[in-house]
C-alpha positions as CSV (number, residue, x, y, z in Angstrom):
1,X,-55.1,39.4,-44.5
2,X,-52.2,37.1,-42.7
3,X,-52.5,33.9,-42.9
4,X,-51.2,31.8,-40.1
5,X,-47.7,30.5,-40.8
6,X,-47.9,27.2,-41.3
7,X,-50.8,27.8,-44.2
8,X,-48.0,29.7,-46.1
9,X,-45.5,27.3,-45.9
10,X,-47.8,24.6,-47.3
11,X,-47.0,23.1,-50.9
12,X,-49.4,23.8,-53.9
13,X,-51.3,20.3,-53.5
14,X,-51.7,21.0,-50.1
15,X,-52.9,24.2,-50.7
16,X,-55.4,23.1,-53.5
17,X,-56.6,20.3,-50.9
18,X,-59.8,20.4,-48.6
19,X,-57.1,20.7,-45.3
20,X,-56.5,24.2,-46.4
21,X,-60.1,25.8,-46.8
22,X,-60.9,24.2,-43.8
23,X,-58.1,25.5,-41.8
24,X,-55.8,28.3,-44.0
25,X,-58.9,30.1,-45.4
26,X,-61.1,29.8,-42.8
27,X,-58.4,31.5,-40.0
28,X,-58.2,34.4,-43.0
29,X,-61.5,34.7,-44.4
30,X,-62.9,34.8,-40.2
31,X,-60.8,37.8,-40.0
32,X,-63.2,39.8,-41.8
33,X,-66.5,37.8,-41.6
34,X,-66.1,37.3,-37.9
35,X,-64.0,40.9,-37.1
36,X,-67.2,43.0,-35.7
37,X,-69.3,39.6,-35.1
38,X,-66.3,38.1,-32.6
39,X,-63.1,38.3,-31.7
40,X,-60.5,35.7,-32.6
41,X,-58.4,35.2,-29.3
42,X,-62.0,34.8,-26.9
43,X,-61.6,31.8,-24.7
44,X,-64.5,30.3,-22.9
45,X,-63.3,30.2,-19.2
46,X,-64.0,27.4,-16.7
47,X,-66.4,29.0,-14.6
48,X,-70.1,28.7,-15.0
49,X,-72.1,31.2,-16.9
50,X,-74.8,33.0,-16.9
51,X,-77.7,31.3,-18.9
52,X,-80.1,33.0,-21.1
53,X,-83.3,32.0,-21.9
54,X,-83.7,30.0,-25.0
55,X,-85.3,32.8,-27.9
56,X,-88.6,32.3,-29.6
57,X,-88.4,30.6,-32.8
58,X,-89.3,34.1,-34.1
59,X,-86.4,36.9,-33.3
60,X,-87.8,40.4,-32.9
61,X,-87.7,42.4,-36.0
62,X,-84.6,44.6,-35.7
63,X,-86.7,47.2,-37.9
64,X,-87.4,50.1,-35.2
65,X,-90.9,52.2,-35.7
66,X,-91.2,55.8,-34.9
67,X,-94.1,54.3,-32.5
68,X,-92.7,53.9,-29.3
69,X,-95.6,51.4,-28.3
70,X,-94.6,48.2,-29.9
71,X,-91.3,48.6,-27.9
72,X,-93.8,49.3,-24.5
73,X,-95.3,46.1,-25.5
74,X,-92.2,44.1,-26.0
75,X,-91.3,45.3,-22.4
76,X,-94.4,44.3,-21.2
77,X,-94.0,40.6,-23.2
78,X,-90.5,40.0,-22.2
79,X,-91.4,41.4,-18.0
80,X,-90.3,37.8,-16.7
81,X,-87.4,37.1,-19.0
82,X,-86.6,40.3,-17.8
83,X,-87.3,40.3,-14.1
84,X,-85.8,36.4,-14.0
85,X,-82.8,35.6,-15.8
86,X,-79.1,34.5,-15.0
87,X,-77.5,37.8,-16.2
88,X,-77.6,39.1,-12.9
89,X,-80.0,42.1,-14.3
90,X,-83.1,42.6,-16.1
91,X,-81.8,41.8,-20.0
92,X,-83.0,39.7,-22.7
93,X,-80.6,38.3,-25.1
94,X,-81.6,37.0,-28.4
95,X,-79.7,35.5,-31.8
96,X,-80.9,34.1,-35.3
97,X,-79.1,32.8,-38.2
98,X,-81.0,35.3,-41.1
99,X,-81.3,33.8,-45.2
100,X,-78.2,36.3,-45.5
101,X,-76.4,36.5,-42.3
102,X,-76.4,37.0,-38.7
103,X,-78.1,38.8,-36.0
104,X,-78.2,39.4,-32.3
105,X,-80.5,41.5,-30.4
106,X,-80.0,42.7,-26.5
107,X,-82.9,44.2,-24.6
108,X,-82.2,45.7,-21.2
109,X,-83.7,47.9,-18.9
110,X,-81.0,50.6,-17.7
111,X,-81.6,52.8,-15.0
112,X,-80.7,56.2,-17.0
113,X,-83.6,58.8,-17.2
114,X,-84.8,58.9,-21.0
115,X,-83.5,62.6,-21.1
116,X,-80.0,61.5,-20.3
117,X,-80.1,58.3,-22.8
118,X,-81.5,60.9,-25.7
119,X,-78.6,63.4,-25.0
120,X,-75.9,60.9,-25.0
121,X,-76.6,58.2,-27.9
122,X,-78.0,60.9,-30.0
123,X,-74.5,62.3,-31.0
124,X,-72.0,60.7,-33.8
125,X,-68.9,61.5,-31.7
126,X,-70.4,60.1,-28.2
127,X,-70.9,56.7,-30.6
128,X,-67.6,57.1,-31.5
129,X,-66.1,56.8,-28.2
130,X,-68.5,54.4,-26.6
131,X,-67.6,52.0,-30.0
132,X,-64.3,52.5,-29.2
133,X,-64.5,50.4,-25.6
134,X,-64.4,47.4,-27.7
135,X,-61.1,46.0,-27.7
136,X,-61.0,45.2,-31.4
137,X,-62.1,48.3,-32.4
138,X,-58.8,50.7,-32.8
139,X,-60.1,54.3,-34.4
140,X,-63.4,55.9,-34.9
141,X,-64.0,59.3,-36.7
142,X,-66.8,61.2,-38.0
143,X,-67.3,64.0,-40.6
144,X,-70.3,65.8,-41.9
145,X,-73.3,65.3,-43.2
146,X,-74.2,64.3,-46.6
147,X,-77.7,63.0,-47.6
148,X,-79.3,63.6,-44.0
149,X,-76.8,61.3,-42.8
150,X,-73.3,62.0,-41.3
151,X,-70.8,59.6,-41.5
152,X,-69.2,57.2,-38.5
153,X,-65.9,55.4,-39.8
154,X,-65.0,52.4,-37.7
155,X,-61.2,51.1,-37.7
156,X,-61.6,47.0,-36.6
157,X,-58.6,44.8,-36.0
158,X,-59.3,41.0,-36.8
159,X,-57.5,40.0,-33.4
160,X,-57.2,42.9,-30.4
161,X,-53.1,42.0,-30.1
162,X,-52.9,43.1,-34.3
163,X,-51.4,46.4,-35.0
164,X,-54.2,49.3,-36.0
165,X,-52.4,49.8,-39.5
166,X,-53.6,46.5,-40.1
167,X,-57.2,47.3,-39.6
168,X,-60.1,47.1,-41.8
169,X,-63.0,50.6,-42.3
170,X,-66.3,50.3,-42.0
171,X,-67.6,53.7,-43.0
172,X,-71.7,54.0,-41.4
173,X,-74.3,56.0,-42.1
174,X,-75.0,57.2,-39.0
175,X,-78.8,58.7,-38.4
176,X,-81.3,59.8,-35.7
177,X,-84.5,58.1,-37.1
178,X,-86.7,59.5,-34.5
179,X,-86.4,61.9,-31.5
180,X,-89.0,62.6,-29.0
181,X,-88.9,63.5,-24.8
182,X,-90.0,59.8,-24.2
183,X,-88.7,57.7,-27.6
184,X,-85.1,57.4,-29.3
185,X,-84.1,55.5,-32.1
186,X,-80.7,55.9,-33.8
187,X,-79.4,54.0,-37.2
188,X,-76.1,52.8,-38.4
189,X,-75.6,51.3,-41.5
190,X,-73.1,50.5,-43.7
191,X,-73.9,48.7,-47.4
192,X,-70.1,46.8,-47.8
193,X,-67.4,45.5,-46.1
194,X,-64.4,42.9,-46.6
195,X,-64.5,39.1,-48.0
196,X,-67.9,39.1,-49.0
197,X,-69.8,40.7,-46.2
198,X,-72.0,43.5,-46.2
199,X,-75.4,45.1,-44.9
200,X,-74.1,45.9,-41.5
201,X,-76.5,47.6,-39.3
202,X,-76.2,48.4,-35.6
203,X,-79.7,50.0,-34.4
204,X,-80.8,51.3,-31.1
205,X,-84.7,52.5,-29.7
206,X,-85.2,53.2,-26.2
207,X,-88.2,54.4,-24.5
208,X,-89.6,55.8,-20.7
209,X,-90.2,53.5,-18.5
210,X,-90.7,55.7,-16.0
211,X,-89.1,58.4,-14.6
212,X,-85.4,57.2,-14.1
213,X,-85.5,54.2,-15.9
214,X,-85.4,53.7,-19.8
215,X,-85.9,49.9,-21.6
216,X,-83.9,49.7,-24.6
217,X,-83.6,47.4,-27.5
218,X,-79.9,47.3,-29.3
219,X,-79.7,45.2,-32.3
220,X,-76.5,44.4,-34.5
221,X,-76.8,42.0,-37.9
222,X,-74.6,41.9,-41.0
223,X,-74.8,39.8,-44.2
224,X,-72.5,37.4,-45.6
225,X,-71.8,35.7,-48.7
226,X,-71.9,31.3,-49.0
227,X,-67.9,31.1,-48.8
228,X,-67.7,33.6,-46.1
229,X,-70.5,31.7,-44.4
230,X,-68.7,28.3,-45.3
231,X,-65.1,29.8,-44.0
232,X,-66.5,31.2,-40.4
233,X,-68.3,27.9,-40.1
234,X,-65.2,26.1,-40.6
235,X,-63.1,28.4,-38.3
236,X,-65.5,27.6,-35.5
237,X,-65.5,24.3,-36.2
238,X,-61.6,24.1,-35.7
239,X,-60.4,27.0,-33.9
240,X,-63.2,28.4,-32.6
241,X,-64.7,25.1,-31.1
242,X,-64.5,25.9,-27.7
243,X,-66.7,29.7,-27.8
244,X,-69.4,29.5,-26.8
245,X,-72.2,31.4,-26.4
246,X,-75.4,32.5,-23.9
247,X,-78.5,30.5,-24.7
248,X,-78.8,27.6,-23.3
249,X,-79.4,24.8,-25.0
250,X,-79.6,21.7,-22.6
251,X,-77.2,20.1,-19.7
252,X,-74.3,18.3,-19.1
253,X,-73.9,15.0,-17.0
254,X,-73.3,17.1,-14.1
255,X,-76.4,19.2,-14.9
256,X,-74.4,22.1,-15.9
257,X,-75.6,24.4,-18.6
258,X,-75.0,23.8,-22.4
259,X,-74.8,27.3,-23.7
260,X,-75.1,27.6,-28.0
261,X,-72.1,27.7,-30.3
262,X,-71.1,27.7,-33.9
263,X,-72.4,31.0,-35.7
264,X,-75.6,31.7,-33.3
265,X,-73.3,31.9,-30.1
266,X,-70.4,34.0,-32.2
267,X,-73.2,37.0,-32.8
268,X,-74.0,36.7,-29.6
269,X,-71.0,37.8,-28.0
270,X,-70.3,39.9,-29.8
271,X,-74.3,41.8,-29.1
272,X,-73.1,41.3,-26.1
273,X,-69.8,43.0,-26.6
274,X,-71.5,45.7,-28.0
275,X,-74.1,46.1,-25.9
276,X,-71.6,46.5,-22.9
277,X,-69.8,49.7,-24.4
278,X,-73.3,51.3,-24.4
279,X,-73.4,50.5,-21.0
280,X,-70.4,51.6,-19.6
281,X,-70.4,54.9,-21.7
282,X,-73.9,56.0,-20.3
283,X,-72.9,54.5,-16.5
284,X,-69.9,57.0,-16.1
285,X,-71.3,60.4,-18.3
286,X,-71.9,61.7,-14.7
287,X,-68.0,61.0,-13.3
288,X,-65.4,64.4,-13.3
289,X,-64.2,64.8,-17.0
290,X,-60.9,64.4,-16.2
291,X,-61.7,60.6,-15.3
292,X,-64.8,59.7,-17.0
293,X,-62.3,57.6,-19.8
294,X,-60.3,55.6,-17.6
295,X,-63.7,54.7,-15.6
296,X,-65.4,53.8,-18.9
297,X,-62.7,51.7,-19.6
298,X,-62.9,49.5,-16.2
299,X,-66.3,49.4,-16.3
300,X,-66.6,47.9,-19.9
301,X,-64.2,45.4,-18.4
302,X,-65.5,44.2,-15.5
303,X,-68.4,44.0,-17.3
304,X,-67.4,41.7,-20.3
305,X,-65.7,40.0,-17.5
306,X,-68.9,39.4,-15.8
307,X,-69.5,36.8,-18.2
308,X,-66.2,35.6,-18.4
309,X,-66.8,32.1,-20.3
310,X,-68.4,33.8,-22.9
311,X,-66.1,37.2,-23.1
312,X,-62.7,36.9,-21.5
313,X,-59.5,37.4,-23.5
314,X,-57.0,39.4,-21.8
315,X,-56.7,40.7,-18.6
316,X,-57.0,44.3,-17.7
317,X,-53.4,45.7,-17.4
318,X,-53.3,44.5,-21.2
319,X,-56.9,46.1,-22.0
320,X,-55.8,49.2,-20.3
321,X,-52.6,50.0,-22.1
322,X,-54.2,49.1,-25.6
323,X,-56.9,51.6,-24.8
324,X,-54.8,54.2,-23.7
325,X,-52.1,53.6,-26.6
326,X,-55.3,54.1,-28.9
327,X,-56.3,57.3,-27.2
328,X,-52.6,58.4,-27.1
329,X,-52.9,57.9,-31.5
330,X,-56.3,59.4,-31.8
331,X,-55.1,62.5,-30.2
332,X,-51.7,62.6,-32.4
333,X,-54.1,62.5,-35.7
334,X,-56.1,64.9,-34.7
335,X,-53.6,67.5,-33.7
336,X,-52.0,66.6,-37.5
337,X,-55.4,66.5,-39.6
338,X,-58.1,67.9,-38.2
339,X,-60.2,64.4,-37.3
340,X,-62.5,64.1,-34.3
């Protein structure tokens, strides 16, 4: 990992001193603990956000059950949050600091027919390219099954401007838990990954809520160690002091909203994040195949841009051509080796 310039330069004593955890390691060891839970570079814009209800003291377990009921009940339980709520459309967003890590959890009523939700997010390769909508996230590839599970390989940059040679893997196991004409849950796992974090998990259920409209429950949570806990708190501290996140948490002088920050609001952008490339991958599947990328890319866009104070970093021209110059390298190593 690179570590900002002027942490090089800096004598031994320095070095050995409290200045450079707090501001040297941190900016290196957030490149891994904080590369899938935010990205380094996100500035909180000036313009209000939305506001999200303030979670229960008790998240909703991630853990999904072949039962599509308890999710029917958490729709019915969250109908309010879900029917009133600043995101400008019915979604829940919830975050909790875990004994071992982070997680965030996004619940959101999309109006997809089950049937259509099943046949899309029930394939390694459609994940693959959905995943790929997030700007940090550079290459994706599957390969076959082993152990009733196939394998999803995610390529992550620390920082979206960072070369893809420079990124780190994050090889999932990637498994449909449960399939039914009305119930859907899908599992990605992977045990390790760089600078003492691990346990990653990205998990989705969806269920019927009728007939052209499906409630679904994505969840994202990863573990890490006390110094890369202790290094990510530091980078927000420092560099990361102005991200903020989406539950509100009081209000200014000017009765403007206080929304979260420090670790809770750095999961949930990046649940957010997430959540959006779902989103704009099952909003287009219906567009001409000839344009269905390009409009999956605009759409993720406009829709992290949405919530601009909490998701801006580029603008689109820049988001474009790092997309297509992604695209462009995918198809150049698959012609070579075979990949998908």
């Amino acid at each position: 990992m690179t570590l900002p310039r002027y942490c090089a330069d800096m004598s031994l004593s320095m070095r050995m001193s409290g200045v450079w955890f707090t501001v040297c390691a941190a900016a290196a060891a957030v490149g891994a603990a904080a590369c899938l839970a935010a990205s380094p570079g996100e500035g909180a814009a000036a313009a209000a956000a939305p506001a999200a209800a303030a979670p229960s003291a008790a998240v909703p377990s991630t853990v999904a059950s072949a039962n599509p009921a308890p999710l029917l009940a958490t729709y019915q339980r969250m109908s309010d949050k879900l029917a009133h709520n600043a995101f400008g459309r019915p979604m829940q967003l919830d975050s909790a600091e875990t004994a071992d890590g982070l997680k965030g959890d996004v619940y959101a009523v999309v109006d997809h027919p089950i049937a259509d939700v099943s046949t899309t997010l029930k394939s390694a390769s459609h994940w693959c390219e959905l995943l790929l909508l997030h700007i940090n996230n550079r290459r994706c590839k599957t390969t076959g099954e082993t152990a009733g599970a196939e394998t999803l390989t995610l390529s992550v940059v620390r920082s979206y401007d960072q070369a893809p040679e420079s990124a780190f893997e994050l090889p999932f196991a990637y498994r449909v838990t449960h399939s039914e004409p009305d119930h859907l849950e899908v599992d990605m796992s992977a045990p390790s990954g760089p600078l003492g974090t691990g346990n990653y998990r990205v998990a989705l259920e969806a269920v019927a809520i009728d007939e052209r409209k499906t409630f679904v429950h994505f969840s994202y949570s990863y573990d890490h160690n006390m110094m890369a806990r202790l290094a990510t708190q530091a980078y927000l501290a420092t560099f990361g002091s102005n991200k903020v996140g989406f539950t509100v948490v009081g209000k200014g002088a000017g009765g403007e909203p206080e929304y979260i920050r420090g670790t809770r609001g750095l999961v949930e952008r990046n649940a957010m994040r997430y959540f959006l490339t779902l989103d704009a991958y099952l909003a287009e599947r219906s567009a001409p195949a000839g344009q269905q990328f390009e409009r999956r890319l605009r759409h993720w866009f406009n829709g992290a841009e949405r919530y601009a104070p909490q998701l801006h970093e580029v603008d689109i021209e820049t988001y474009l051509a790092l997309k297509r110059d992604d695209r462009e390298r995918t198809k150049s190593r698959q012609q070579g080796t075979g990949d998908r």
